[in-house]
C-alpha positions as a printed NumPy array, in Angstrom:
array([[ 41.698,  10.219,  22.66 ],
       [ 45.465,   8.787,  22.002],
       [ 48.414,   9.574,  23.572],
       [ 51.211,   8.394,  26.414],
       [ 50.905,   8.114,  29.922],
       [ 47.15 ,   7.836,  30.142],
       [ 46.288,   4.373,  32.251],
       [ 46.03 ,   7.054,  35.569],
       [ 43.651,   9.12 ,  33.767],
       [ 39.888,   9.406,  35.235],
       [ 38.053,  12.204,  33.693],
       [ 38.23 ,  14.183,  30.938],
       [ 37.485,  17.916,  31.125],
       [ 36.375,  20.501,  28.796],
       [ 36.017,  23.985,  28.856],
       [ 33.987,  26.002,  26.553],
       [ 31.769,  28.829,  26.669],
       [ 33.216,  29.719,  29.658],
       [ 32.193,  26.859,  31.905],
       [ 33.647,  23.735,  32.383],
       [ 32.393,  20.162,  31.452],
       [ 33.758,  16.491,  32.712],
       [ 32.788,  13.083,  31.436],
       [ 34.106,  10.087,  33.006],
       [ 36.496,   7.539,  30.842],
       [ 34.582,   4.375,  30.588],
       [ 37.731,   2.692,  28.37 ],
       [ 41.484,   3.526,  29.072],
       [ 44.271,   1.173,  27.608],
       [ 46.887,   3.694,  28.5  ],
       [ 47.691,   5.002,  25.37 ],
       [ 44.04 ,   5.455,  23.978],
       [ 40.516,   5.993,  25.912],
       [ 36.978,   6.437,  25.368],
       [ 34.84 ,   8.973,  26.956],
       [ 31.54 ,  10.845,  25.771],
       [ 31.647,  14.347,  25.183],
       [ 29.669,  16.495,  26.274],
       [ 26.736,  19.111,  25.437],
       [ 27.613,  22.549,  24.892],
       [ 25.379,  25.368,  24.278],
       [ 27.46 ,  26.952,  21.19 ],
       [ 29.315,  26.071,  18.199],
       [ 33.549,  26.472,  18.023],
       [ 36.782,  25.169,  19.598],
       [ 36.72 ,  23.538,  23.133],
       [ 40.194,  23.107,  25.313],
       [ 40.4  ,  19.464,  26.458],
       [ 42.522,  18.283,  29.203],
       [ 42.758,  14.864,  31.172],
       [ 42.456,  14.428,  34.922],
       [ 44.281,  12.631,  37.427],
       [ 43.118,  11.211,  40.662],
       [ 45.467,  14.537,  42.261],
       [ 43.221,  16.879,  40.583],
       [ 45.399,  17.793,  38.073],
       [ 44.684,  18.211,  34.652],
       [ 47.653,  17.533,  31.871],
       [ 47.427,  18.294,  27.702],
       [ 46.084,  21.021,  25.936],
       [ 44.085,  19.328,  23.005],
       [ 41.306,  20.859,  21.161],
       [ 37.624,  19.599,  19.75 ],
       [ 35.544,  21.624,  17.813],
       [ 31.679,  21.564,  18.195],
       [ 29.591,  21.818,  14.824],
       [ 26.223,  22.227,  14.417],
       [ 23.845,  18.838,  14.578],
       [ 23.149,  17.113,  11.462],
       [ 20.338,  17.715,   9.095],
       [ 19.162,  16.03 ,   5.629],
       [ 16.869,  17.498,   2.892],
       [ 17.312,  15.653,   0.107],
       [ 16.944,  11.706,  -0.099],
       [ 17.63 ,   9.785,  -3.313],
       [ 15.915,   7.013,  -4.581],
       [ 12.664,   8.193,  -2.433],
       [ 11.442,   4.738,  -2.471],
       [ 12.234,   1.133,  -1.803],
       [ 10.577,  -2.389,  -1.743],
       [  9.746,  -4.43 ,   1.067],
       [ 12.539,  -6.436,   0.589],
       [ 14.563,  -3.876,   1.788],
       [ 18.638,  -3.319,   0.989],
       [ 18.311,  -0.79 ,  -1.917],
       [ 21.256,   2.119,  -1.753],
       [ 19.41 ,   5.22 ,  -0.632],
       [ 21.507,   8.48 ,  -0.571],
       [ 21.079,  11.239,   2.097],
       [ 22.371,  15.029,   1.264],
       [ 22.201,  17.67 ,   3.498],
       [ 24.844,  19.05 ,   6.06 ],
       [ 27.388,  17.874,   8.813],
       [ 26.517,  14.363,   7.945],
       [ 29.877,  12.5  ,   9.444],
       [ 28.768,  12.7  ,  12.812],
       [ 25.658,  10.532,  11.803],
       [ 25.944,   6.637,  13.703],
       [ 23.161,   4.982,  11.954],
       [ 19.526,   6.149,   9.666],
       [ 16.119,   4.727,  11.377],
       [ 13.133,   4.253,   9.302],
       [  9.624,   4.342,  11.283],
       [  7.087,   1.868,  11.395],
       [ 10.464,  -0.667,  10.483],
       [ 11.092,  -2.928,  13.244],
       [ 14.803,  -3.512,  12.259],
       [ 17.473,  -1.687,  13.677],
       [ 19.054,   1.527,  12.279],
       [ 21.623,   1.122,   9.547],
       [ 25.17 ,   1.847,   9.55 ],
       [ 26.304,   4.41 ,   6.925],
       [ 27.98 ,   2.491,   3.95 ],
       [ 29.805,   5.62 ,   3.245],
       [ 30.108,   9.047,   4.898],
       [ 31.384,  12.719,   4.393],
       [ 30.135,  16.186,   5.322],
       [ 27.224,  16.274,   2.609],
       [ 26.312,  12.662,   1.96 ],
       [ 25.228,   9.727,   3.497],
       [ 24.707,   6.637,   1.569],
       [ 23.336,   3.535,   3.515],
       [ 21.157,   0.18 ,   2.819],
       [ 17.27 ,   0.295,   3.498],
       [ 16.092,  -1.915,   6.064],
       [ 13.487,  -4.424,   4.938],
       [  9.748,  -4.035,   5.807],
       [  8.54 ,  -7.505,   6.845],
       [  5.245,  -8.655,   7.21 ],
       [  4.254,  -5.617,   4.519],
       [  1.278,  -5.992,   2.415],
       [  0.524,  -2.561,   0.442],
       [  2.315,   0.726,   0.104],
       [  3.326,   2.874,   3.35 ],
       [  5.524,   6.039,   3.91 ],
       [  7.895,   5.727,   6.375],
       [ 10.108,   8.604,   8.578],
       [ 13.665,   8.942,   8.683],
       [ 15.513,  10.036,  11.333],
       [ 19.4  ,  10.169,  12.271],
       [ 21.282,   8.418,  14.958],
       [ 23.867,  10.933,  16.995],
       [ 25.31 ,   9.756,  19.899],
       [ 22.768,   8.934,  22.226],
       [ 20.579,  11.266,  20.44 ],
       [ 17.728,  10.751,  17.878],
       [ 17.754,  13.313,  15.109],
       [ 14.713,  13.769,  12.927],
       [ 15.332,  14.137,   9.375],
       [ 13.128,  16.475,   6.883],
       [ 12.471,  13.218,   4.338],
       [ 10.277,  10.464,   4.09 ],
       [ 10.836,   7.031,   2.052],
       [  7.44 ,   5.012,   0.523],
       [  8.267,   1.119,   0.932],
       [  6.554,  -0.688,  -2.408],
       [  6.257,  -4.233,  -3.469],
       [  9.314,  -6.493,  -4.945],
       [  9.626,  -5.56 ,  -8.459],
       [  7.906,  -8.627, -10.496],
       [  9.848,  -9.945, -13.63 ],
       [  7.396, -11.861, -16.215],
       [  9.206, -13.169, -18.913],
       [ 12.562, -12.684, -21.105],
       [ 13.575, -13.729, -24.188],
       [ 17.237, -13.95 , -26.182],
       [ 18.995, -13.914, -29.378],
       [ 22.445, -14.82 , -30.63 ],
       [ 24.261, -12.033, -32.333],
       [ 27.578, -13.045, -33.237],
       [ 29.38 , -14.306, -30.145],
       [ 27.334, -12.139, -27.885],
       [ 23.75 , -13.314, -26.015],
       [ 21.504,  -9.93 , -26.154],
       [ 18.731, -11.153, -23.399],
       [ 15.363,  -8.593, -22.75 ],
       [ 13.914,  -9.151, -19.516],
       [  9.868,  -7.938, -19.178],
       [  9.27 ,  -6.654, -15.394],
       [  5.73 ,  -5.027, -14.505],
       [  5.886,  -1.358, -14.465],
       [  5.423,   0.195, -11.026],
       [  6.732,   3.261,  -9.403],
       [ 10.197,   2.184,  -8.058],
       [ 12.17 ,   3.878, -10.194],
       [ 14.55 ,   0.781, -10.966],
       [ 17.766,   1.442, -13.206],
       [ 20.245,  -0.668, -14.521],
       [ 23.115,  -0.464, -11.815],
       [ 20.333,  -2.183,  -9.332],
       [ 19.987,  -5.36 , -11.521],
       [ 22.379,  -8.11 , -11.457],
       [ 21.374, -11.046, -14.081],
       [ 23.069, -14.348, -14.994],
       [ 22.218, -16.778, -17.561],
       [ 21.86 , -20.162, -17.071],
       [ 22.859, -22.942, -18.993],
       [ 23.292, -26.435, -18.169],
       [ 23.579, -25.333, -14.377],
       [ 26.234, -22.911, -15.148],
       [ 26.013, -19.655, -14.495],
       [ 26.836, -16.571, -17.291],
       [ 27.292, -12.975, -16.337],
       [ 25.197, -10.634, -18.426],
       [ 25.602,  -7.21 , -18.449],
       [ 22.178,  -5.284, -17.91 ],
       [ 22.843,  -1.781, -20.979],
       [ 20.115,  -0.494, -21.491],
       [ 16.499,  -0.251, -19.9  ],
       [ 12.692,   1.562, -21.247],
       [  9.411,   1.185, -20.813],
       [  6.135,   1.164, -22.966],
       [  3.497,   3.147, -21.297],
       [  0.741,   2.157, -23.129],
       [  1.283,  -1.693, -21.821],
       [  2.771,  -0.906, -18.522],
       [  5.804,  -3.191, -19.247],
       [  9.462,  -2.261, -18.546],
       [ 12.25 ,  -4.088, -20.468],
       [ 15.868,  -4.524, -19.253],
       [ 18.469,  -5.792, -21.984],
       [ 21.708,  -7.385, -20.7  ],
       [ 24.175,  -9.245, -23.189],
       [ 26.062, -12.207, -22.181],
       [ 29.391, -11.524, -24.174],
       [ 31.636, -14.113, -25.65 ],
       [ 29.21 , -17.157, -25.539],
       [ 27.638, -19.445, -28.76 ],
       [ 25.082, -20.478, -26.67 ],
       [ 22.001, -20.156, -28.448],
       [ 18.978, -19.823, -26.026],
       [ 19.01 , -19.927, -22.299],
       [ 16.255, -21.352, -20.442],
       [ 16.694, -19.514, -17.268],
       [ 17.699, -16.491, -15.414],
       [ 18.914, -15.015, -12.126],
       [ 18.141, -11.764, -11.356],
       [ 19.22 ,  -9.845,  -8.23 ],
       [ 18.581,  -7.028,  -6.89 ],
       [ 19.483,  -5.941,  -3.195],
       [ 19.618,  -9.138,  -1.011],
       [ 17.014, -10.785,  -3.092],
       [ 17.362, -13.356,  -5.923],
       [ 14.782, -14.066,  -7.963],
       [ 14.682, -17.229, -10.929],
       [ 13.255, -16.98 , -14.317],
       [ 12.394, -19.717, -16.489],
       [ 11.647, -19.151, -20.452],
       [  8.067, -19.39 , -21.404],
       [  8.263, -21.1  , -25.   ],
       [  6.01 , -21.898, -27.828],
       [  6.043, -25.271, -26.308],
       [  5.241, -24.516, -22.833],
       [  2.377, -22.599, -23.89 ],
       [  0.977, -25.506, -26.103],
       [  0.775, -27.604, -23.281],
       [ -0.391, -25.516, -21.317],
       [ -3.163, -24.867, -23.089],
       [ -3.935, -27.955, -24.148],
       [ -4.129, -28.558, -19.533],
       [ -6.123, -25.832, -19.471],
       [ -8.688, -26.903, -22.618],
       [ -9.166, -30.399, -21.949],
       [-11.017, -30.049, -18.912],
       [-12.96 , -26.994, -20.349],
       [-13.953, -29.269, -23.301],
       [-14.946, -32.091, -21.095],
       [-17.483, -30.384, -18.74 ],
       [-18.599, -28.91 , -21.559],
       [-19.342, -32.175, -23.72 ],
       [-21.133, -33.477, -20.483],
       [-23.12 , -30.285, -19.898],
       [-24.272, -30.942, -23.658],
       [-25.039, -35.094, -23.356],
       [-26.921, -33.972, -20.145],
       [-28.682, -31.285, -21.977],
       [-29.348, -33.956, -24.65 ],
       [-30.718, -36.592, -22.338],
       [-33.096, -33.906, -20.148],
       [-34.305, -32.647, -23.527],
       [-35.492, -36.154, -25.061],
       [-36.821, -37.987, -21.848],
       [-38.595, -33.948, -21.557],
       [-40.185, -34.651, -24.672],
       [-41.072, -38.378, -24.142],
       [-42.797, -37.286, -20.977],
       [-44.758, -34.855, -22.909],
       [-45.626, -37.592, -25.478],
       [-47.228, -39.866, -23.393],
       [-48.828, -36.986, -21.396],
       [-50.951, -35.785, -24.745],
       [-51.776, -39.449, -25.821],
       [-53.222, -39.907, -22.178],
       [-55.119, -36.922, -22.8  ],
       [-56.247, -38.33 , -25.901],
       [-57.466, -41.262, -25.106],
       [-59.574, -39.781, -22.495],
       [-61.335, -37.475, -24.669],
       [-61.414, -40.705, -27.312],
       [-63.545, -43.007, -24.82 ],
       [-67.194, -43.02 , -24.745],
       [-69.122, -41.567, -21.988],
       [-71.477, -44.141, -20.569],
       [-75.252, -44.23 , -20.891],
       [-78.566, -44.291, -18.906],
       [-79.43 , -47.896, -20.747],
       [-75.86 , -48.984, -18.647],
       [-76.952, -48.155, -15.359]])
């Protein structure tokens, strides 16, 4: 409450349907003070007036009393873990909201980024320590009250970017970025991407986005405008509070690659063959001399009575 005069004030007093309610002042610089108003029963006007230690009560002010807020609608209904995506809240009587709390979140409710009668738009909170999907409760912060709210938002992993690749049209960069389809929801004004080049950093504009159902790939184009640089090697993409780095995968890269990945392979497998080589001949050398032994045995003479 402002006004004049007011460092002798105490209490505050309301009156509304038809009985009368006081709440201390906890925060009185003499021309403004802070005091918590109090429950009434009803909706419509209330007449306010301050006390002084006489008794007396001075100012005839009024507050109205509106019905407690409720939302119905929440837009995106989903987030990832890393939290900070804009959500958007619609339902009714929405200024008087403090802060939104998600459930099974650990991190304190968030402020309202911006506010009116209808809509509420504020920043997730990040779910940390989250390992698979979960649906989580919202409810609204009111004074000392907690308010529950008729939506639920499903927490899902980071989006994961794969690969991207560029090409030089004129004097603009046109740069498609692969991410893994998943069911975020993701559009353009949530991406942030720069180029870089030579550890400088080039603004490109995400335009356009679609995705290919029957490979479960999304693209994202962006175009880094005004530029003759040919190919960048790297990205930056943000979205919320996270930044994620993206190197190109060339023909190159994947040569080598291979060739890291093959060498090994073909070396176990030319001593699993020598081995099987060496196993197989001394195999058959043992069964040589076995069936000459043999032989000779049935060669040799049995001895005769005459010997004995």
């Amino acid at each position: 409450m402002k006004g004049s005069n007011l460092s002798l004030v105490t209490r505050v007093r309301i009156q509304a349907d038809c009985m009368t309610h006081e709440s201390p002042v906890w925060d009185n610089t003499g021309e403004n003070l802070t005091f918590h108003i109090p429950r009434v029963e009803m909706k419509g006007n209330a007449k306010v007036c301050v006390l002084l230690p006489d008794g007396s009560c001075h100012g005839s002010t009024k507050i109205n009393y509106e019905s407690a807020p409720s939302c119905t609608i929440i837009s995106p209904s989903s987030t990832w873990f890393s939290g900070n995506r804009k959500i958007t809240l619609m339902g009714s009587h929405l200024e008087f909201v403090e802060a939104v709390k998600h459930s099974k979140i650990l991190q304190e409710a968030r402020l309202p980024r911006n506010i009116n009668y209808q809509t509420l738009t504020y920043d997730s909170p990040a779910a940390t320590n989250a390992y698979w999907t979960f649906s989580s409760t919202l409810s609204l912060k009111v004074a000392n009250e907690t308010l529950p709210c008729s939506t639920t938002i499903t927490y899902y992993p980071d989006p994961e970017f794969t690969s991207f690749s560029s090409t030089l049209t004129g004097y603009n960069v046109r740069i498609t970025i692969q991410k893994k389809a998943d069911k975020l929801g993701m559009n353009i004004t949530e991406l942030s991407v720069w180029g870089i080049h030579e550890e400088n950093r080039h603004p490109c504009i995400v335009v356009d986005q679609e995705t290919n159902d029957e490979t479960e790939i999304e693209f994202f184009t962006c175009e880094i405008r005004n530029t003759r640089i040919a190919t960048f090697q790297e990205l930056e993409i943000a979205f919320g509070h996270t930044m994620v780095n993206l190197k190109l995968v060339t023909t190159l890269y994947i040569v080598m690659l291979l060739r890291l990945v093959l060498i090994p392979v073909v070396l176990i497998a030319l001593i699993v063959i020598i081995c099987w080589s060496i196993q197989k001949k001394f195999t058959s050398k043992n069964k040589t001399v076995v069936e000459d032994l043999e032989l000779r045995q049935v060669v040799l003479p049995y001895p005769s009575s005459s010997d004995h």
